[in-house]
C-alpha positions in Angstrom: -2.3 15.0 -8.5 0.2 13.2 -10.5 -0.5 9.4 -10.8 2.5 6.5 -11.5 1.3 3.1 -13.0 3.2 0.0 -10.7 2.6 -3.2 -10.7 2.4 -5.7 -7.8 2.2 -8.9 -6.7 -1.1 -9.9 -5.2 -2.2 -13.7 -3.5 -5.2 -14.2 -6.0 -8.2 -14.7 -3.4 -7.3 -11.4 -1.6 -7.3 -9.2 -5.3 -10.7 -10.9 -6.0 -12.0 -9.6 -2.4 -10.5 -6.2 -3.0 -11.8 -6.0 -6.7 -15.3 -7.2 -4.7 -15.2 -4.5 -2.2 -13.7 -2.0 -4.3 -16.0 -1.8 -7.4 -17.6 1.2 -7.8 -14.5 3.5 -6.4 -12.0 1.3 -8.7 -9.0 -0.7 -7.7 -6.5 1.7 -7.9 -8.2 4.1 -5.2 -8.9 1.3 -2.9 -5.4 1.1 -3.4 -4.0 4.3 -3.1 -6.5 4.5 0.0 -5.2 1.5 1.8 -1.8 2.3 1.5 -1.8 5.8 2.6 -3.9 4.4 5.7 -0.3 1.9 6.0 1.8 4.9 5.7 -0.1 6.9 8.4 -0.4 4.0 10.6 3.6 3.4 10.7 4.1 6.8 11.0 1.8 6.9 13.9 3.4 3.7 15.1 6.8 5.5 15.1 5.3 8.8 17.2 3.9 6.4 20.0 7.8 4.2 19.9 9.2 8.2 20.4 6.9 9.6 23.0 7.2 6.4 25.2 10.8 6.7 25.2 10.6 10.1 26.0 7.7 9.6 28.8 7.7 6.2 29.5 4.2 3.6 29.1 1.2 4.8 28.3 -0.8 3.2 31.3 -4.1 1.4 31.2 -6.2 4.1 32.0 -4.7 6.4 29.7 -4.9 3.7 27.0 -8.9 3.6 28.2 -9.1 7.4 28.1 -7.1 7.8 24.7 -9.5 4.7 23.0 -13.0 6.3 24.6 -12.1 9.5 22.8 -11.2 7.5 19.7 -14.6 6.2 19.7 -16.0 9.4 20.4 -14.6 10.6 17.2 -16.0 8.0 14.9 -19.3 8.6 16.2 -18.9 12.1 15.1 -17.3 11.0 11.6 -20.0 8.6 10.7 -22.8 11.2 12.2 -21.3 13.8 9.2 -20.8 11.3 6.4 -24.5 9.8 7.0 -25.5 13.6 7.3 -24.3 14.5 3.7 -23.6 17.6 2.8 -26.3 19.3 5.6 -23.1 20.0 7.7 -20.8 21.5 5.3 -21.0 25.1 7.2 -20.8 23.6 10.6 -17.5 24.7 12.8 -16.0 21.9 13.6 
């Protein structure tokens, strides 16, 4: 993947608890990372504005549905990444 050197402006404390957190993947992956996890979560953003004005509010039990199955799903992502590489064949 091709790769574009930026440079950004950064409040001190916050670069020295990313540099902290982000030490043994590097700064510019915690980076790249973070941002496309911005990008996804506007564009996500944008779907939910769309489909409400389509269909109207989501209601409280929806929302309670939709954030249950939300948790579901991390369960099951941090039950394959503390598995390892045991899954690797498993269907989804």
């Amino acid at each position: 993947m091709a790769t574009k050197k930026v440079t950004v402006t950064i409040p001190e404390d916050l670069l020295d608890e990313i540099r902290a957190d982000a030490a043994e993947r590097g700064l510019s992956a915690y980076v790249a990372e973070a941002l496309r996890f911005k990008r996804d979560r506007d564009r996500l953003l944008e779907l939910v504005d769309w489909l409400q004005e389509e269909h109207g509010p989501v209601t409280e039990d929806e929302r309670a549905t939709a954030l249950e199955e939300l948790d579901d799903l991390d369960a099951e992502h941090e039950r394959r990444r503390t598995a390892g590489g045991r899954d690797a064949g498993e269907a989804a």
